[in-house]
C-alpha positions in Angstrom: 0.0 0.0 0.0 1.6 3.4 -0.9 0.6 6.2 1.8 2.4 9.4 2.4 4.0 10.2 5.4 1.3 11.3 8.0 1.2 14.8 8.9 -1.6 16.3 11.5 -1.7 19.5 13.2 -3.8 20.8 16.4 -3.6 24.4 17.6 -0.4 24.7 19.1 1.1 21.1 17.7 2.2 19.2 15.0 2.2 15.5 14.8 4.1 13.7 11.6 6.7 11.3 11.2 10.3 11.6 11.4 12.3 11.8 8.4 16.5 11.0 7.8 17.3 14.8 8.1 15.8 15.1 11.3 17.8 12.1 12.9 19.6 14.1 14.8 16.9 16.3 16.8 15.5 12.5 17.5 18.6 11.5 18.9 19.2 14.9 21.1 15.1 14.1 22.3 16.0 10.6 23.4 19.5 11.5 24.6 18.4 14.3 27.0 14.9 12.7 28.2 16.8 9.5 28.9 16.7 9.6 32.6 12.6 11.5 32.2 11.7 8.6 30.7 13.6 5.5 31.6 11.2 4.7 33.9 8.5 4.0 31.4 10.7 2.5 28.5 11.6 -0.7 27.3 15.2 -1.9 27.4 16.7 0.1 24.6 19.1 -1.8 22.0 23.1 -1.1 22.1 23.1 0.9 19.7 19.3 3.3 20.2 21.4 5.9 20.9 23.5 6.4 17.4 22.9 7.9 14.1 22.9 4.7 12.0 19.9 3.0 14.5 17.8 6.2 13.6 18.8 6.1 9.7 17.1 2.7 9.9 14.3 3.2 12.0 13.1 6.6 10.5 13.1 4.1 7.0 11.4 1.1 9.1 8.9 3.8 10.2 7.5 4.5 7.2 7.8 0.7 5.7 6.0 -0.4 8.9 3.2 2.5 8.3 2.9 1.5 4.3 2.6 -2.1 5.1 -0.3 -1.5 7.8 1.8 -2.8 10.7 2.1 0.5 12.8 2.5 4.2 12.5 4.8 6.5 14.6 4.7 9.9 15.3 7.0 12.6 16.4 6.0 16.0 18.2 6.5 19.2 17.5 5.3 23.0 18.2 4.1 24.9 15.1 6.5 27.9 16.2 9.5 25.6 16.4 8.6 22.7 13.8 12.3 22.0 14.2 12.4 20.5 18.0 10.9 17.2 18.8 8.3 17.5 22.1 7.4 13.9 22.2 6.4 10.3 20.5 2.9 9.0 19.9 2.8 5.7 18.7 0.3 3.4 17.0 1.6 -0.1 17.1 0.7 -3.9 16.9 -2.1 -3.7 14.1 -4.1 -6.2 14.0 -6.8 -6.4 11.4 -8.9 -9.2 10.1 -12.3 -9.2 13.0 -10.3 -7.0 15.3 -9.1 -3.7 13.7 -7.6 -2.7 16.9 -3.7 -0.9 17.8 -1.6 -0.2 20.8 -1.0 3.5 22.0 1.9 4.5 23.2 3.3 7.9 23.8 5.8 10.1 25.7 6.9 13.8 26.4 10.0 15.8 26.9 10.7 16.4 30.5 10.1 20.2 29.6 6.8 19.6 28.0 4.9 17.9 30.3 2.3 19.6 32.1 1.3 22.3 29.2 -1.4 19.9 27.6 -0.2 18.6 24.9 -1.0 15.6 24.7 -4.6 16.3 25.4 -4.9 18.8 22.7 -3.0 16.3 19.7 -4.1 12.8 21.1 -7.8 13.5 19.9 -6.1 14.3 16.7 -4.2 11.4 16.2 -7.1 9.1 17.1 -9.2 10.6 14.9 -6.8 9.9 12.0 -6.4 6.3 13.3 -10.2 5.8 13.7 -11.5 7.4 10.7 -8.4 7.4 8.4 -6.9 3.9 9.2 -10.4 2.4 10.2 -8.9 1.0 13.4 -12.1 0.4 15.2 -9.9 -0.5 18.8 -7.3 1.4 20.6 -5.4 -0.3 23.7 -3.1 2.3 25.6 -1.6 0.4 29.0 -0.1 2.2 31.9 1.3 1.1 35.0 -0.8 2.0 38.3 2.2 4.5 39.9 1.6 6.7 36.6 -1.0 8.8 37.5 -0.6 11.3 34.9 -1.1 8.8 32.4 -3.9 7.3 33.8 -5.8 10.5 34.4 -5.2 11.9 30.2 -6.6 8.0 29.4 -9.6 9.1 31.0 -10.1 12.5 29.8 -9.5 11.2 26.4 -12.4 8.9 27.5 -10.5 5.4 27.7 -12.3 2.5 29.8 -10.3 0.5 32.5 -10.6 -3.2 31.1 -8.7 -5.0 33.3 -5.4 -5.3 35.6 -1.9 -6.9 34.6 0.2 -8.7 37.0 3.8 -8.4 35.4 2.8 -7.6 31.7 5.5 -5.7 30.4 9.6 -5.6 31.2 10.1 -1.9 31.8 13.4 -0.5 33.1 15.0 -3.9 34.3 11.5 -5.2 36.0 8.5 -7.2 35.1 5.9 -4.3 35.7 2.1 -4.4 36.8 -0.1 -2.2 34.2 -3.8 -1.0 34.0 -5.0 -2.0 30.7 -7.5 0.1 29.3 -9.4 0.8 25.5 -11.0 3.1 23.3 -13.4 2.1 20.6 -14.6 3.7 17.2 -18.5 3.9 17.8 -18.9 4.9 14.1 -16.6 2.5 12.3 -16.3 1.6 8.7 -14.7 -1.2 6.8 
């Protein structure tokens, strides 16, 4: 399937995918919000933190996004379209009698708190929901984050269910709330 890169813009935001240029703003975000958000990552591979991972991944972003496998996002402000803010990230398609995705997403240590994410999230989903005709969204956040848990439910995400050890996050098996979104109007 040949799609263009995804480009969506809120008031204050812009949310599109990263491009080889840009690889290394995307390093400097992940290099100085290493230790901000460590606590929520994944193990990172030995080499996440050079220019040749992010040559590949920017490609194997929009691969991943043609082929209807996932579709990643990078954050930006309109007046500074030049310095990343955050991720949000549409992974694990499934299609088939699901249609459903995960949600992920994170912030710059200096950007949380201004409402970002609430103000582009709606944005995003909208694109996945009517664009990409997912008809489920799954975001997952461990019980401790209570920031996360409290935009879920603005963004009007149901608790479905606890976790006991569902995800290896920074070097431990970690306990998350698992919660959903559905498309009330979806379309084939």
């Amino acid at each position: 399937m040949q799609r263009s890169p995804v480009h969506l813009e809120s008031d204050r935001l812009v949310l599109r995918m990263g491009t080889p240029p840009e690889v290394p703003e995307i390093l400097r975000y992940y290099r100085d919000n290493q230790a901000h958000l460590g606590p929520f990552d994944p193990a990172r591979p030995p080499d996440f933190y050079t220019e040749s991972f992010w040559q590949e991944q920017v490609r194997r972003n929009l691969h991943e996004y043609r082929a209807d496998q996932s579709l990643r996002l990078f954050l930006f402000a309109q007046k500074d379209p030049t310095c990343i803010l955050g991720t949000v990230n549409f992974t694990a398609f499934v299609r088939g009698v699901s249609h459903s995705c995960n949600l992920g997403y994170g912030l710059a240590s200096e950007a949380v708190g201004k409402g970002y994410l609430t103000e582009v999230l709606p944005v995003a989903l909208g694109f996945v929901f009517d664009r990409l005709a997912m008809h489920r969204v799954q975001a997952n956040y461990m019980p401790h984050n209570e920031r996360s848990g409290a935009l879920l439910k603005r963004l009007g995400f149901v608790i479905e269910g606890y976790a006991r050890d569902y995800l290896y996050i920074n070097g431990a098996w970690r306990d998350h709330l698992l919660t959903s979104l559905t498309n009330p109007n979806w379309q084939r």
